[in-house]
C-alpha atoms as one frame of an Amber mdcrd trajectory, in Angstrom:
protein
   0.000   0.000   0.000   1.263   3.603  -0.732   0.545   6.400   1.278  -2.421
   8.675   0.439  -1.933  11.951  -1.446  -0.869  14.820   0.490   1.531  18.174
   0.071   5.560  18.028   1.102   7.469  20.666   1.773  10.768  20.690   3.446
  11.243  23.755   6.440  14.061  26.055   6.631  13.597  27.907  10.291  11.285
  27.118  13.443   9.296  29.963  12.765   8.450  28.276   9.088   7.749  25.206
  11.499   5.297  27.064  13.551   4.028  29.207  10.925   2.697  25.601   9.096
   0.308  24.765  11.722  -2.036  27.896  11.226  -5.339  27.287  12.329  -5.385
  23.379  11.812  -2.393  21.530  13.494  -4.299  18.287  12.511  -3.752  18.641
   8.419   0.327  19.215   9.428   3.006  16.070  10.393   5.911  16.769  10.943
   8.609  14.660   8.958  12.303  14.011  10.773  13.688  10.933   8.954  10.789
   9.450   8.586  11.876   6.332  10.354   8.573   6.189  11.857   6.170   8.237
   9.538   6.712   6.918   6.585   5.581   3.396   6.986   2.647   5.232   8.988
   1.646   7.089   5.809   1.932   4.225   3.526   0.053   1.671   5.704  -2.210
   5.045   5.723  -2.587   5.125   9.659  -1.983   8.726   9.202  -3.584  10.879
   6.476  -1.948  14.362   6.657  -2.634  16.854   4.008   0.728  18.475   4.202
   4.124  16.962   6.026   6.667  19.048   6.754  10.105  17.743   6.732  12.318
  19.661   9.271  15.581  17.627   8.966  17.126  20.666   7.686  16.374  23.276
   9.912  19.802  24.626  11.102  19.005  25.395  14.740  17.339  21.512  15.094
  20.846  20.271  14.220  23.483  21.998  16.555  24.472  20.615  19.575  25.529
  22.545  22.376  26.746  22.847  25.779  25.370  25.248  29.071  25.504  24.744
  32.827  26.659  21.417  32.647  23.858  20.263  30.427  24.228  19.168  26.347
  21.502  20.620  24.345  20.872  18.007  21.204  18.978  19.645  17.856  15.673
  17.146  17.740  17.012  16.752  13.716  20.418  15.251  14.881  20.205  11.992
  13.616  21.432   8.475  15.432  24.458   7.855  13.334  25.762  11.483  13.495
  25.614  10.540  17.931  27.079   7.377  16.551  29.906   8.435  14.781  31.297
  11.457  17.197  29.835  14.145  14.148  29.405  16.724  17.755  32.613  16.498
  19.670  30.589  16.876  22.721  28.436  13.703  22.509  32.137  11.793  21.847
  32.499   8.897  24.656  28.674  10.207  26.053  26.347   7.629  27.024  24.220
   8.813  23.985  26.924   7.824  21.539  27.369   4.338  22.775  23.707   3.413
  22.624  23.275   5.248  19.530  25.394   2.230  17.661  22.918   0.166  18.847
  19.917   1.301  17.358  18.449  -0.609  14.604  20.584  -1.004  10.989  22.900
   1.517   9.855  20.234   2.822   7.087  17.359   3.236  10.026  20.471   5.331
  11.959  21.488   7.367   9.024  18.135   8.878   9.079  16.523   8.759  11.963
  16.433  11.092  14.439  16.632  11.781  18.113  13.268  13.961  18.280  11.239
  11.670  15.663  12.121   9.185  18.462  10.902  10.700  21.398   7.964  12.274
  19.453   7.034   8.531  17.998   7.213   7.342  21.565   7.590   3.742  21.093
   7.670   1.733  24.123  10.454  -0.049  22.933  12.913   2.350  21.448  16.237
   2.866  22.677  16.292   6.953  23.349  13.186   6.699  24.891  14.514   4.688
  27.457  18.132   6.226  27.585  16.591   9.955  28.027  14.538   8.685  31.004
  17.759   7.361  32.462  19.824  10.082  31.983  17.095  12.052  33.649  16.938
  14.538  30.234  14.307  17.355  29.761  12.872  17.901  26.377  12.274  21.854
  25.153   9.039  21.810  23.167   8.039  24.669  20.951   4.700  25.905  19.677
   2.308  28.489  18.708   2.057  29.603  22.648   5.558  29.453  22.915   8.073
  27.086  24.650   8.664  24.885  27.657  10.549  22.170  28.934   9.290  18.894
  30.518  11.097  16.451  31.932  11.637  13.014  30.438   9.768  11.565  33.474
   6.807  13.386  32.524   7.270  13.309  28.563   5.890   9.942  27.633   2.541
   9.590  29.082   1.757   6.116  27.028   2.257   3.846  23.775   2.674   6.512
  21.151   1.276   9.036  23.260   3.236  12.085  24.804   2.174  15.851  26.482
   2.979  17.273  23.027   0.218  19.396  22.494  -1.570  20.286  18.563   0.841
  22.415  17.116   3.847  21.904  19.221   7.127  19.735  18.433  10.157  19.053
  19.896  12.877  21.665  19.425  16.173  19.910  21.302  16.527  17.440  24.124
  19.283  18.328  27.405  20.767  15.416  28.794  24.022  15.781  31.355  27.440
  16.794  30.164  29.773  13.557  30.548  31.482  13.586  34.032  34.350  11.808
  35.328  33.078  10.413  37.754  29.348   8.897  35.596  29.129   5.315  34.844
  26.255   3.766  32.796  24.897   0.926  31.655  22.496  -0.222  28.703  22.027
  -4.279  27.931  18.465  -4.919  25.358  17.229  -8.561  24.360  16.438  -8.175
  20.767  15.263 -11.441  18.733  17.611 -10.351  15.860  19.957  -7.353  15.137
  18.020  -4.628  14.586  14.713  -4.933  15.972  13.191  -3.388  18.802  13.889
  -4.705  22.342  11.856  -7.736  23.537  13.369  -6.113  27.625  15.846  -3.661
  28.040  17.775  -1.484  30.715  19.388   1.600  31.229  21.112   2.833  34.371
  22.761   5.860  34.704  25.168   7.099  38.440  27.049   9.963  39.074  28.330
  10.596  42.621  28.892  14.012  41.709  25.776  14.882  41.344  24.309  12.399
  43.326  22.414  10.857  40.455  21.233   7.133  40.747  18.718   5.410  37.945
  17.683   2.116  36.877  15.127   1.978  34.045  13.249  -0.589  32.409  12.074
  -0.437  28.872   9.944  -2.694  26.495   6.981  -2.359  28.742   3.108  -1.615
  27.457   3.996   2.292  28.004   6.090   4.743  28.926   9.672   3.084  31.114
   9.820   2.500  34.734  12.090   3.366  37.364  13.672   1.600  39.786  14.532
   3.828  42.301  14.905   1.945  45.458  17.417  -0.448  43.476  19.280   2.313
  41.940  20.056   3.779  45.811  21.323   0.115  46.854  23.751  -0.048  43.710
  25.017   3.225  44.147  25.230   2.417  48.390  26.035  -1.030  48.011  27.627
  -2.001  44.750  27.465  -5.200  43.260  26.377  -6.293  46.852  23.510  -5.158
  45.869  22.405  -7.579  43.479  22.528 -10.629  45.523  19.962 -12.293  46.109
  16.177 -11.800  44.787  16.331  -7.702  44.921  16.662  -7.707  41.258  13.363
  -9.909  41.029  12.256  -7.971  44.413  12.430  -3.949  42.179  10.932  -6.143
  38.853   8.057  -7.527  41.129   5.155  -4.728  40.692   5.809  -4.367  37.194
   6.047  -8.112  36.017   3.819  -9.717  38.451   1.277 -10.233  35.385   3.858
 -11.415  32.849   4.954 -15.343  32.422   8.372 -16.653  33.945  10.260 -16.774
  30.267   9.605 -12.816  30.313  10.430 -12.216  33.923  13.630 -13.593  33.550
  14.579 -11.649  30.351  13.832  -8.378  32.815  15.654  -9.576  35.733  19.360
 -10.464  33.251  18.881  -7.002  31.492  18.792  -5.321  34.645  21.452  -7.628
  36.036  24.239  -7.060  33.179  23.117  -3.094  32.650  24.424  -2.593  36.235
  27.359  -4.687  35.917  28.419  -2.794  32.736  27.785   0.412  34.426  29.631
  -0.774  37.617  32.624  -2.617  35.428  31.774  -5.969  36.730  32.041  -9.060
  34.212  28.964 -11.104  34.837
């Protein structure tokens, strides 16, 4: 099936972004690298009258750095995190799950704000932002704010963005000597989406502890009275059944086979972030 007929046009500046809405947000999507969209349109889940592509809008493709945060463009794709393009996301947690991330021709086009905006309960920045504890700068018609990943992703494909407003950058934290993460996935072959995956993210320097769990039916979970015995405790602190103990309320409805990919995801994402071989 081929998508149904509608206009394309390709945005040069936010205000050219914002300007496209007018009075009906509805008729407008918003095209990134149409990782997502496009086999939306052609399945024709999504009947737009006009998409906008904004991979080329310059100010959605800087990256930058301020009070110890890294502001990424929403346009900056997964290989260009991959590959070190921004010498500031070089040796970042970002860039090493980044390689990770579907096939090389999904990465060379797909971006980090189509990702967030697609909200997939499965996909990899989704579940990395929540770790890192990122905020996400949203622009539209009434002007802009800034939510926090926490409160971003509300559901399965469903986030706070409101008609007429799209992501504009993402902050996560500035790499710090003293961080150490971890991100382990269970895919059934290379490339697709996670069947269970973790992300875990301390930083004594900021006292920052977070263990995450992705692949659920919505939006990650946290793991926060975990994440305080790892950063407390160590590797001490997965003896035993607390791994199983954190999983518990979340899992308690799923069979053993799935259970037990959760509880080794969460196992080796801490031991990577703590440099322990499992």
């Amino acid at each position: 099936m081929k998508a149904a007929k509608f206009e394309y046009e390709q945005a040069q500046s936010l205000k050219q972004i914002q300007d496209a809405f007018g009075s009906d947000p509805s008729a407008v999507r918003l095209m990134g690298g149409s990782q997502s969209l496009g086999p939306m349109l052609n399945l024709r889940l999504v009947r737009p009258g006009r998409v906008l592509d904004v991979s080329a809008v310059p100010e959605l493709r800087q990256v930058s750095a301020k009070n110890g945060l890294l502001r990424i463009g929403a346009a900056v794709t997964h290989a260009q995190i991959e590959d070190g393009i921004y010498e500031l996301l070089r040796g970042h947690m970002m860039q090493k799950v980044a390689g990770r991330i579907a096939y090389r021709g999904v990465r060379n086009r797909g971006t980090l704000g189509g990702s967030l905006a697609h909200a997939d309960p499965a996909a990899d920045w989704v579940l990395t932002c929540a770790a890192l504890g990122a905020r996400v700068n949203v622009r539209g018609a009434q002007g802009s704010r800034t939510v926090p990943m926490s409160e971003f992703m509300v559901a399965a494909y469903t986030t706070v963005l409101e008609a007429g407003e799209f992501i504009e950058s993402v902050d996560v934290p500035e790499v710090s000597g003293s961080a150490r993460w971890g991100y382990y996935k269970f895919t059934r072959k290379v490339g697709e989406f996670a069947d269970a995956s973790c992300a875990c993210y301390f930083d004594p320097a900021t006292r920052t502890a977070r263990v995450v769990i992705g692949a659920m039916e919505g939006a990650p979970r946290s793991l926060p009275e975990l994440a305080v015995k790892v950063a407390s405790q160590g590797a001490a602190a997965l003896a035993g059944d607390t791994i199983a103990t954190a999983l518990q309320p979340y899992l308690a409805q799923r069979d053993e086979a799935h259970q037990v990919l959760f509880r080794t995801v969460v196992e080796r994402s801490v031991q990577q972030a703590l440099g322990v071989k499992g």
